[in-house]
Every structure is written in structure tokens, then in C-alpha cells.
C-alpha positions as CSV (number, residue, x, y, z in Angstrom):
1,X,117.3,-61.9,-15.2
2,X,116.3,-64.0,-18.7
3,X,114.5,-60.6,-19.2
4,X,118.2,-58.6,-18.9
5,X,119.6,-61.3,-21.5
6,X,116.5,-61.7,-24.0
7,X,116.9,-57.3,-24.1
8,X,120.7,-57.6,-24.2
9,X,121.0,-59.6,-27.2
10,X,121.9,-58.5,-30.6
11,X,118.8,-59.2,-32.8
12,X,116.0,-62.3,-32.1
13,X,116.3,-65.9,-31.9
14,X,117.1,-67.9,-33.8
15,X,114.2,-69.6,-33.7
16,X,111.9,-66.2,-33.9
17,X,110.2,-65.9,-37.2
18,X,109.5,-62.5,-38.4
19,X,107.9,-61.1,-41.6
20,X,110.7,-59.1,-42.8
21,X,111.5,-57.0,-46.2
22,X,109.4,-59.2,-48.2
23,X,106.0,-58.8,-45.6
24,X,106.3,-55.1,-45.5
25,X,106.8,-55.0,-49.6
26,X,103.4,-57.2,-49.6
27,X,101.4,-54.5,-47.0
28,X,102.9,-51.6,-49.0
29,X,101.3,-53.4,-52.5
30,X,98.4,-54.1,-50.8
31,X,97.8,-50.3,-49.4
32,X,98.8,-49.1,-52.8
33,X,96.6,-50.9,-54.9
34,X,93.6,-50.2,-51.9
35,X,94.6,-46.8,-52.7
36,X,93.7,-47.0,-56.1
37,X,90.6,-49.1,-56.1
38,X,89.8,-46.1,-54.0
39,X,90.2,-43.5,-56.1
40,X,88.4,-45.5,-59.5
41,X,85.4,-46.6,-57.3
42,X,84.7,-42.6,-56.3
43,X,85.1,-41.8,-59.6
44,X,82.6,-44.4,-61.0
45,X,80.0,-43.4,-58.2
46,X,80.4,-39.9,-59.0
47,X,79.6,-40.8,-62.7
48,X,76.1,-42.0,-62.4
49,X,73.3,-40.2,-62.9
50,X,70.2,-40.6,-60.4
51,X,66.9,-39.5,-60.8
52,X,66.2,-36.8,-58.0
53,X,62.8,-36.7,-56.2
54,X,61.0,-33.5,-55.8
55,X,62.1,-31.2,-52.8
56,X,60.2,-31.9,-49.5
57,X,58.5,-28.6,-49.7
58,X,57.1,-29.8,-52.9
59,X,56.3,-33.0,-52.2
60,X,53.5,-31.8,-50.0
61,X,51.9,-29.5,-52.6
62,X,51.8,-32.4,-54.9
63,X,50.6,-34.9,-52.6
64,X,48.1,-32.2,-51.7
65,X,46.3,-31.9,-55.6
66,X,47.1,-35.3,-56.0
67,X,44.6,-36.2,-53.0
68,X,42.1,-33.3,-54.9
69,X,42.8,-35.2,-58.2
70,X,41.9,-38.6,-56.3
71,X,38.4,-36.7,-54.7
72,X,37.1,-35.4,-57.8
73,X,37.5,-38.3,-59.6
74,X,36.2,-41.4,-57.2
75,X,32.4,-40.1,-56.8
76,X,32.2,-42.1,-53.5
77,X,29.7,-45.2,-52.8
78,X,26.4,-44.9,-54.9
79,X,23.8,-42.4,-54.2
80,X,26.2,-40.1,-52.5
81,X,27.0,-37.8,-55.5
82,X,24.6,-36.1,-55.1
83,X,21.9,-38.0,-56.8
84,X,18.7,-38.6,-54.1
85,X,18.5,-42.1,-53.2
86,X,15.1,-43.8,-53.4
87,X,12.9,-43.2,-50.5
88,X,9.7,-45.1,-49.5
């Protein structure tokens, strides 16, 4: 029955606090100015200028003559360029 009387009532207690014209103004500020930190933030990130790696499908053929690049000029341990090693 407190239920009937609490629903049949004109507004809240008079002892219920609520948040009112002034807490929605706050929420709407805060949502506006979210809005536009928003919208400068993509426009900042969408100004800067990154250096872009190769593509992946030439990535391989320069990891490929790098390797070649490496072989031709690291001879290997000593004696095995080809040179005979001393024999007894």
C-alpha cells in the first residue's frame, strides 16, 4: 500500500535529492566539449606524417639480397674461402 501512495504522490520527497536543471546543463557541457576534443584530436592524428615500411611483398625480396649482400661479404671462418688450409 506505501507503494500505492509513494506512486500517487505529486513529485518526490521532500527529502529526495535530485540533480536537476543545473546537473543536466553540466552533462550537456561535458558531452559538448567531449565532442570537440573529439573532433581536434582526429584532426591532429590525421596531420602527422609517418614514415611507411616497404610492402610485405617487398620486404621479402629485400631481406632476400640483403642476406646475399651479408654472404658475399662475411668470407666465413679462416681457410674456408677457398684458400687450402695447411696440411701435414
Amino acid at each position: 500500500m506505501n507503494a500505492l501512495a509513494v506512486l500517487a504522490s505529486d513529485g518526490p520527497a521532500a527529502d529526495t535529492v535530485t540533480p536537476g536543471v543545473l546537473g543536466f546543463i553540466a552533462v550537456a557541457a561535458i558531452g559538448v566539449a567531449l565532442y570537440f576534443l573529439m573532433k581536434s584530436m582526429r584532426n591532429r592524428l590525421a596531420a602527422i606524417q609517418v614514415e611507411r615500411d616497404e610492402p610485405a611483398g617487398s620486404a621479402e625480396d629485400s631481406a632476400g639480397t640483403a642476406e646475399a649482400a651479408e654472404a658475399e661479404a662475411d668470407p666465413g671462418p679462416a681457410g674456408s674461402a677457398g684458400t687450402p688450409s695447411p696440411s701435414s
